[in-house]
C-alpha positions in Angstrom: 270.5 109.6 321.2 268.6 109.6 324.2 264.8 110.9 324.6 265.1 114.3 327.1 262.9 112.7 329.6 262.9 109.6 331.9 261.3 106.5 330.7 260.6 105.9 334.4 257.2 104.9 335.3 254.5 107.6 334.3 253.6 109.6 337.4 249.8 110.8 337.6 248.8 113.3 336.0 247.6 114.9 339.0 251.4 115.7 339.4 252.0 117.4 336.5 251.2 121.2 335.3 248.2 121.2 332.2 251.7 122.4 329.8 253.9 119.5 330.9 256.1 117.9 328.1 258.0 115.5 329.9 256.5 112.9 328.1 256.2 110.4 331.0 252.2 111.0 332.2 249.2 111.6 330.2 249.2 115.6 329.8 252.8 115.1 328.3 252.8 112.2 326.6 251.8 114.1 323.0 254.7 116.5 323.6 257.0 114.4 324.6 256.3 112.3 321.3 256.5 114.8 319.2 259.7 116.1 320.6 261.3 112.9 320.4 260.9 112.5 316.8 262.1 115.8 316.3 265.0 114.8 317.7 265.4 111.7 316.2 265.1 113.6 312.6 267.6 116.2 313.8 270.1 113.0 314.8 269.5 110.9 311.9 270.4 114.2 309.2 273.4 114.8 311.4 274.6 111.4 311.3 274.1 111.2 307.3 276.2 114.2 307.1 279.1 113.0 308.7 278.4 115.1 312.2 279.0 113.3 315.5 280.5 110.0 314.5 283.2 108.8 317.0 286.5 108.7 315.9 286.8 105.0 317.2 284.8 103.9 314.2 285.7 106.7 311.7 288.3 104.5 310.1 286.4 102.1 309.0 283.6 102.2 306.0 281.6 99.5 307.5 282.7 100.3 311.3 280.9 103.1 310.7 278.1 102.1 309.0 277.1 99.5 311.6 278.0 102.2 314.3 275.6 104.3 312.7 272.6 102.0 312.2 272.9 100.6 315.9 272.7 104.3 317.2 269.5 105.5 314.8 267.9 101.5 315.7 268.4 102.4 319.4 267.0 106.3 319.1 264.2 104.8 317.1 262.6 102.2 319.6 262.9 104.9 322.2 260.9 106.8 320.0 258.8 103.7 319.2 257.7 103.7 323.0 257.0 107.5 322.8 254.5 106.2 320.1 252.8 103.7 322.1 251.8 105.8 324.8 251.0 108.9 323.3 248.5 106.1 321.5 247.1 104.3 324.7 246.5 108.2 326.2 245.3 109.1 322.9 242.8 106.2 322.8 241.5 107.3 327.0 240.5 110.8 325.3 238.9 109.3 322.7 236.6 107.3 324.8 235.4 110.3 327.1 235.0 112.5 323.6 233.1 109.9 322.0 230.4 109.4 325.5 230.2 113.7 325.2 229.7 113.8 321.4 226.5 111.0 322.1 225.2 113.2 324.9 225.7 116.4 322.2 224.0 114.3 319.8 220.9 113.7 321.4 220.8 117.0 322.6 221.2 118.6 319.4 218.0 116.4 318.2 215.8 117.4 320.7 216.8 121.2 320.0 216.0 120.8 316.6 212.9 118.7 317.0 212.1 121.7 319.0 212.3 124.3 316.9 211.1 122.8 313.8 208.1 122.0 316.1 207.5 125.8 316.2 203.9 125.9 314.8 203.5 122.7 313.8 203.0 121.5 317.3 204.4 118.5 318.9 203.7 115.0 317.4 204.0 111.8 318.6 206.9 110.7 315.9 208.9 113.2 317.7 208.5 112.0 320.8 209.5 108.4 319.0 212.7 109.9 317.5 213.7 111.3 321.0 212.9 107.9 322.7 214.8 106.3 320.2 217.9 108.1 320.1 218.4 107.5 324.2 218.0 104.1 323.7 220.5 103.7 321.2 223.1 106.3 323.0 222.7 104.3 326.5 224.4 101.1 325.3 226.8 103.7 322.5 227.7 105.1 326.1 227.8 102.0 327.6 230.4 100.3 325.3 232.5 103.4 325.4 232.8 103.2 329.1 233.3 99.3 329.2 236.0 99.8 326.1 237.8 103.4 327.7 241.2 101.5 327.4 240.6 101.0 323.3 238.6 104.4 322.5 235.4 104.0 323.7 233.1 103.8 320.5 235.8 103.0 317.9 236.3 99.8 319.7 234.4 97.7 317.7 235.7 99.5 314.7 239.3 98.8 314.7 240.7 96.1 312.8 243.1 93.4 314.4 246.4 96.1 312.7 245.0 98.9 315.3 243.4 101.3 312.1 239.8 101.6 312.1 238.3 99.4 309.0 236.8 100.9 306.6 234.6 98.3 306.2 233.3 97.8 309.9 232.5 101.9 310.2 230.2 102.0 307.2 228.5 98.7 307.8 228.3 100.4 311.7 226.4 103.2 310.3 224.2 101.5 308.5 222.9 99.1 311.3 222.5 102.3 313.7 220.1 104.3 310.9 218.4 100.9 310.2 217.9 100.0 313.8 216.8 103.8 314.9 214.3 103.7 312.0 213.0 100.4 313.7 213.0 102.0 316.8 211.3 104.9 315.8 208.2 102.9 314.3 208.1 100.3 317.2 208.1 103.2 320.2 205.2 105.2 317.3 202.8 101.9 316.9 203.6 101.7 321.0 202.4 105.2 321.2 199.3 104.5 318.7 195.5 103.5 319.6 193.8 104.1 316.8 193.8 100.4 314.9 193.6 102.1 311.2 196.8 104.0 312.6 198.0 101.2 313.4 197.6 99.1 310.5 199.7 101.9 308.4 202.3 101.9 310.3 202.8 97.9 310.3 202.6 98.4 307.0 205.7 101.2 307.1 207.4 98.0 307.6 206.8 96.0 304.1 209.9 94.9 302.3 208.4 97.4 299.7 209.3 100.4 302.1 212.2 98.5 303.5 213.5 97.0 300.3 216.3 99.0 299.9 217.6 99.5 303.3 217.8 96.0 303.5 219.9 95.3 301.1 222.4 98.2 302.0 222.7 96.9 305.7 223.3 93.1 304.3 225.5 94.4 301.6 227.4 96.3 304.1 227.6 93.4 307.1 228.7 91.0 304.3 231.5 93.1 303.4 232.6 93.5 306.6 232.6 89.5 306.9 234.4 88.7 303.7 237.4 91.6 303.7 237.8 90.0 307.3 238.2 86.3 306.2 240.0 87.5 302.9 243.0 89.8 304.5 243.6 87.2 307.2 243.8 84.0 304.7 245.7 86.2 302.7 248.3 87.1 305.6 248.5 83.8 306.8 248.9 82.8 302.8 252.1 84.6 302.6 250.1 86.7 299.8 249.9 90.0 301.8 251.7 92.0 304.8 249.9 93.8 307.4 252.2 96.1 309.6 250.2 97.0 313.0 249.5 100.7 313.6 250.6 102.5 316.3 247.0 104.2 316.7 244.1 104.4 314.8 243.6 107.3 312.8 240.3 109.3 310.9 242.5 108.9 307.8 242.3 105.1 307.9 238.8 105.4 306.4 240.5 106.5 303.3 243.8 105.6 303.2 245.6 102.6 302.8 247.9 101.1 305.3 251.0 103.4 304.2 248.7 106.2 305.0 248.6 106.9 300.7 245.0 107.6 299.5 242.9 104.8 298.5 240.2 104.9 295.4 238.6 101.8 296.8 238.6 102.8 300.3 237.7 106.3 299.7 234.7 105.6 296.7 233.4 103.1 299.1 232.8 105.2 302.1 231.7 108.5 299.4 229.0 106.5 297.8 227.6 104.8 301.3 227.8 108.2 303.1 225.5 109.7 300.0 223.2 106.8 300.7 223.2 107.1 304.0 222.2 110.8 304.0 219.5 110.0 300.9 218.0 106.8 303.3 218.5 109.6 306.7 216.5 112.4 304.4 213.6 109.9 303.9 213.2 108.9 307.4 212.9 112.6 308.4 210.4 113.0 306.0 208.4 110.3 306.1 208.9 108.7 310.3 206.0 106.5 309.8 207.7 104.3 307.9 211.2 102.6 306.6 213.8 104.7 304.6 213.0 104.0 301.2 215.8 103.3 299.7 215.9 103.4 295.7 216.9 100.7 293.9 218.9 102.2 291.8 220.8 103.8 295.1 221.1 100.3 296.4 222.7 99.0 293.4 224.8 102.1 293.2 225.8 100.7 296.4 226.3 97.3 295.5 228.9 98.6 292.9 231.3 100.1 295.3 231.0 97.3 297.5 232.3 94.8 294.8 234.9 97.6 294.0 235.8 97.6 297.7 235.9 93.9 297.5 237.9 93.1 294.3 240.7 95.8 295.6 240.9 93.9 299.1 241.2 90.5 297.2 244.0 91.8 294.8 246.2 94.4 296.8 249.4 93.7 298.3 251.9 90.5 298.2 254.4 88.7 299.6 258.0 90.0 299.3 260.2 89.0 296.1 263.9 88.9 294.5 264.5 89.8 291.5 268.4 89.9 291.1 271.2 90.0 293.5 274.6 91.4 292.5 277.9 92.3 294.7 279.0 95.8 295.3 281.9 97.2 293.2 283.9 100.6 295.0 285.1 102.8 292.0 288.1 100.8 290.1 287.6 97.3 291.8 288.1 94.3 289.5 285.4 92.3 289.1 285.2 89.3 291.5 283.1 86.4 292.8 281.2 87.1 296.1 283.4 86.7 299.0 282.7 87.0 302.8 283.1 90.7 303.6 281.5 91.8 300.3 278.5 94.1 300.1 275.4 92.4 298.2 272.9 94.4 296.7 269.4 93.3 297.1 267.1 93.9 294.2 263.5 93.6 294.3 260.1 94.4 295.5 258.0 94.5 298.6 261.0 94.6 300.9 258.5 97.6 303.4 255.5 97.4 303.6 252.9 99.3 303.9 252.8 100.9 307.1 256.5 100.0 308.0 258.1 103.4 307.2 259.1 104.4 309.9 262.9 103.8 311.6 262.3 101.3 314.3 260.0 99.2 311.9 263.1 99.4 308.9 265.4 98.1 311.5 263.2 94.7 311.6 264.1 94.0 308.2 266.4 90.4 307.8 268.1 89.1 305.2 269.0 85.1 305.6 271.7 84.4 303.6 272.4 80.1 304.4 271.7 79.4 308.0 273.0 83.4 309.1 270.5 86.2 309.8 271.8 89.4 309.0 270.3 92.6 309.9 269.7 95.3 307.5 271.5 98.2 308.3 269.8 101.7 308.4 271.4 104.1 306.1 270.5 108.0 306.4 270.1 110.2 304.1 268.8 114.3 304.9 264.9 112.9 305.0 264.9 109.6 305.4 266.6 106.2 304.8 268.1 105.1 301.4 268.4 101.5 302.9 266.7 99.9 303.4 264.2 100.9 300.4 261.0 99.0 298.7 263.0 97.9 296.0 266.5 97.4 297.2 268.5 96.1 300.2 272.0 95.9 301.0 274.1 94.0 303.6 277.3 92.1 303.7 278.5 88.8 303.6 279.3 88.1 307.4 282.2 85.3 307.7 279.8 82.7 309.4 277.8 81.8 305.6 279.4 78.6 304.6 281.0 78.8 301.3 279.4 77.4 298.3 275.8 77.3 297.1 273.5 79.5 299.4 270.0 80.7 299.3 269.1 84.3 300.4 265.4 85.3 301.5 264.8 88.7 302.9 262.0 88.8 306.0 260.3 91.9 306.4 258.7 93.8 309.3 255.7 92.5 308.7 257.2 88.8 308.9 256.7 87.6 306.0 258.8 85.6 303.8 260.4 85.6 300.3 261.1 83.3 298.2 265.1 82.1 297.9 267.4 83.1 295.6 270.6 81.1 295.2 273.9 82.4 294.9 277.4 81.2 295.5 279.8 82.5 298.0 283.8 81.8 296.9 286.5 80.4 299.2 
């Protein structure tokens, strides 16, 4: 299968009408994604139903098998590189969106700071909040600008797989409520001559006020810190697989890599988010001094963190092999493995998470001896029946030495198994 339109170099989009599809610029590349996995899905259920298989190959069971798994692999990474550039474009609209919804955000306070000023009068802790929100949206804007190529704002929040981390966007919001709260104070006692005033707002800043908060912000930062440290020594362990993404996504927060939703992702950013809008609610109220915090919110908080923590230390794992057994047709006699036979890989862990898709299956090895064998893709209407999670198969190609052998299957995500010996008859 080939994608519809050129894979030339993109022409600007200056070029192109605002409804172009052609998938090679910026206003298309979306389109032009999306219509080349349509076609892929319509080409991969053909070919599962027998439709447009040449007649060259037709003959043979596994002529025809390979034909077909070298002709979805190829259709697959064209649509892989559909994928990346629909996700670089996406990630240049993200950064301008994110610099307007700052601007909107600012703007939206000082409206409601005006109208809830509407016969109260106008106080100097308004004033403060205002202040205080353009300083913390001109470096916000800032970074998005310096960071355009990566999505502006979400920069700093995407993991080293390309989803945003779960862990780095609440500990994020945390540091921005804590350091506009600081703000707020500072540009108040700036703004304050009386020395009584004064003295009450320096003491807004006691550890009794800011108790809470602070715990939540180093709860949250820590966090951050340790999932980081844990998923890469785990990774580089062999203990767990990380698959990159092709962009990051809103459902990351919640999800797991496979896209699946997470309990300990999703309680994690719940229970912060209610704390967050308690700890937001209190600064409105009360300017003059640090959120307080409840303790009983910040051990609330503490609780999903070790959740979040204890799921990030225990999830995933290295590939594994349970059993391997030769393929029987219908009425074979039973025989040793031979070259040429069909060997039936059962396990566990064989995609990860995040590794569904076609051009990601086609990365999966099995090393049988010294020989790397490919895993053919087999479609079915919907998807692939191999390879699967639990079960691989491939043959026996004529270059494995006979005798004693180990077999290890290598995943997308390159890691590993362990071997599993079997021996391959004269």
């Amino acid at each position: 299968m080939a994608v519809e339109a050129s894979r030339g170099s993109a022409a600007p989009a200056t070029a192109h009408a605002s409804d172009c599809v052609c998938g090679d610029c910026p206003v298309g590349a979306g389109p032009g994604y999306r219509r080349a996995v349509e076609a892929f899905r319509r080409r991969r259920d053909d070919l599962a139903a027998g439709t447009g298989i040449p007649e060259a190959v037709a003959y043979s069971p596994e002529a025809t098998r390979q034909w077909i798994s070298d002709e979805l692999t190829r259709s697959a990474r064209e649509v892989s590189e559909r994928a990346r550039l629909a996700g670089s474009v996406w990630l240049a609209r993200t950064a301008v969106r994110s610099v307007t919804v700052i601007c909107s955000a600012v703007v939206a306070l000082l409206l409601g700071q005006a109208l809830t000023a509407v016969g109260t009068g106008w106080t100097l802790s308004r004033t403060a909040g205002l202040l205080a929100a353009v300083l913390l949206a001109v470096p916000l804007a800032l970074t998005a600008w310096l960071h355009r190529a990566r999505g502006g704002v979400l920069a700093p929040l995407v993991g080293e797989d390309n989803r945003l981390s779960t862990s780095r966007a609440v500990s994020a919001a945390w540091l921005l409520l804590a350091g506009y709260a600081v703000l707020v104070l500072a540009i108040t006692l700036a703004g304050t001559a009386d020395a009584e005033r004064r003295a009450a707002l320096l003491g807004g800043f006691d550890l009794a006020h800011g108790g809470g908060l602070l715990t939540a912000v180093a709860l949250s930062c820590a966090v951050t810190v340790w999932v980081r440290h844990t998923v890469a020594t785990r990774v580089r362990g062999f203990r767990m697989q990380k698959v990159r993404a092709a962009r990051p996504r809103a459902t990351d927060l919640l999800t797991d890599d496979g896209r699946r939703g997470s309990f300990p992702d999703a309680q994690y950013v719940l229970v912060n988010a209610a704390a967050l809008a308690l700890a937001a609610t209190r600064l409105a109220r009360h300017p003059d001094e640090l959120p307080d915090l409840p303790w009983a919110v910040a051990l609330l908080v503490a609780v999903s963190a070790l959740t979040y923590l204890a799921a990030k230390y225990t999830e995933g794992g290295r590939p594994v092999i349970q059993s391997i057994v030769r393929v029987r047709e219908p009425g074979e006699l039973h025989a040793p493995i031979r070259h040429g036979d069909e060997l039936e890989i059962r396990g566990s862990g064989f995609v990860p998470a995040g590794a569904e898709s076609a051009d990601r299956l086609a990365e999966t090895v099995v090393r049988i001896g010294g020989v790397h064998v490919p895993v053919p893709l087999v479609p079915v209407a919907g998807g692939f029946s191999c390879p699967s999670d639990t079960r691989l198969t491939v043959p026996v190609p004529a270059e494995v030495d006979a005798g004693r052998v180990d077999v290890r299957v290598i995943t997308a995500a390159g890691t590993e198994s362990g071997a599993y010996p079997i021996t391959v008859a004269d």
